[in-house]
C-alpha positions in Angstrom: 0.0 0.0 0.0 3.0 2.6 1.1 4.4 1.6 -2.6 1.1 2.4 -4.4 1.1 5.9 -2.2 4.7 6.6 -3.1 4.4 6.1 -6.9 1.1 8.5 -6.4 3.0 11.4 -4.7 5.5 10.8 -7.4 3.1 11.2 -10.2 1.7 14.3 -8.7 5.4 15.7 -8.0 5.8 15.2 -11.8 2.6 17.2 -12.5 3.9 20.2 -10.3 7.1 20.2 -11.8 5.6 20.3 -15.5 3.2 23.3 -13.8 6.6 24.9 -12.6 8.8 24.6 -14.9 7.9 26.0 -18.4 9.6 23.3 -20.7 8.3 19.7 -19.6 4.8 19.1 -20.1 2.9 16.0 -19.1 -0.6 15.7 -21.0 -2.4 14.0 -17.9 -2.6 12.2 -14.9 -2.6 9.2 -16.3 0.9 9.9 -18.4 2.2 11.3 -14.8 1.8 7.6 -13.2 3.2 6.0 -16.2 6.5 9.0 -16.2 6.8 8.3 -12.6 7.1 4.1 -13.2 9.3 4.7 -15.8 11.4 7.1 -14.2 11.5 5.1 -10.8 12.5 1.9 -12.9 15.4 4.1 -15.2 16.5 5.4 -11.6 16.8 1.5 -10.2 17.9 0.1 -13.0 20.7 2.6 -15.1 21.5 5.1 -12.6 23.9 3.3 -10.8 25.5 1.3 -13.5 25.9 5.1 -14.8 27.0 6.7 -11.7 29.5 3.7 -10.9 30.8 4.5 -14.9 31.4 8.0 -13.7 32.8 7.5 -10.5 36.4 9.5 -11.5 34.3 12.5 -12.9 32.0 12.6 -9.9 34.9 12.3 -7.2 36.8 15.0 -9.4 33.3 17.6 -9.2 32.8 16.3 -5.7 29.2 14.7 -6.9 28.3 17.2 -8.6 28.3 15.2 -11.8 25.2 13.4 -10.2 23.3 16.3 -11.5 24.2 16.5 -14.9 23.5 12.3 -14.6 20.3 13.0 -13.4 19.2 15.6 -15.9 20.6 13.5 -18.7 17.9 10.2 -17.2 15.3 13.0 -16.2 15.3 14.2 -20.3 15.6 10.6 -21.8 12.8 9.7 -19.9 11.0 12.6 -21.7 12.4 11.3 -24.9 11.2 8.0 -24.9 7.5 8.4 -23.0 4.3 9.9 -24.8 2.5 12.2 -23.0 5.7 13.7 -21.1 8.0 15.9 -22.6 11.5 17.5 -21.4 12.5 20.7 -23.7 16.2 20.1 -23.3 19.2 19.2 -20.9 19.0 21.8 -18.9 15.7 21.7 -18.0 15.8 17.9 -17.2 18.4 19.2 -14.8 16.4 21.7 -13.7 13.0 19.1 -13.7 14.8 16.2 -12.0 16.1 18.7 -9.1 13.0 19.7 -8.5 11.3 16.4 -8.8 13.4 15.2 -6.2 12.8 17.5 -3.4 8.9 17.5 -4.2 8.8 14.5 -4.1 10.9 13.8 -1.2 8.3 16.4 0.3 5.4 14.2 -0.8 6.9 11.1 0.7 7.2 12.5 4.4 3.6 13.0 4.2 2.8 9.3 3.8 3.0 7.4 7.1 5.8 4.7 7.3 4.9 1.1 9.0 4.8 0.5 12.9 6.3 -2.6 13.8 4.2 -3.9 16.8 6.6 -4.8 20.2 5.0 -7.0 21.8 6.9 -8.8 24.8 8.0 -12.4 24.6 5.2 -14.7 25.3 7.2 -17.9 26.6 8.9 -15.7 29.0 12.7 -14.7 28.3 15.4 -16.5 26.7 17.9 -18.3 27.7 21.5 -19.9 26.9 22.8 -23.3 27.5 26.4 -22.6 27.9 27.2 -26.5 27.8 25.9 -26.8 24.0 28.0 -24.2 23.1 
């Protein structure tokens, strides 16, 4: 359920971005949810094989280089997809910086999972120190 939440904040972090910023454009909610899977599987799947590519160049710019990798995903995503649209590099830059912290925002909204403590119900354990 908290997955099916996060990939909803993520769409509607897409849509504000697209309202922000004046060159990405997503036609719909519907293209939003699909941008956001797609996005969230290009940033599972290629970002770190990218990042550990560039390791050198992102020591050397000390991670700044994690921008311009993020753009670069952020506007092939717009690329491939119908229905979402990134202008140029810069703006992917500019789109997946402020997609992040939106949607960072988003997520601390959603509620994370309790984990119950409940105490021991044989009563507490102990050690046979002649099996060890």
């Amino acid at each position: 359920m908290r997955l099916l939440l996060i990939w909803i904040c993520n769409a509607l972090a897409l849509l504000a971005v697209a309202y922000l910023l004046p060159g990405i454009r997503v036609d719909g909610f519907t293209s939003a949810l699909i941008a956001a899977f797609v996005l969230g599987l290009i940033n599972t799947l290629l970002r770190p094989l990218l990042i550990l590519l560039t390791l050198p160049v992102t020591v050397l710019t000390l991670g700044l280089f994690i921008l311009v990798i993020n753009g670069l995903l952020f506007w092939f995503a717009g690329s491939v997809l119908r229905g979402f649209e990134v202008s140029g590099f810069w703006v992917g830059v500019m789109g997946a910086l402020l997609y992040s912290i939106i949607s960072y925002v988003l997520s601390l909204l959603i509620p994370k999972k309790r984990m119950s403590r409940q105490p021991p119900q044989d009563g507490p354990i102990t050690i046979d120190h002649d099996k060890l």
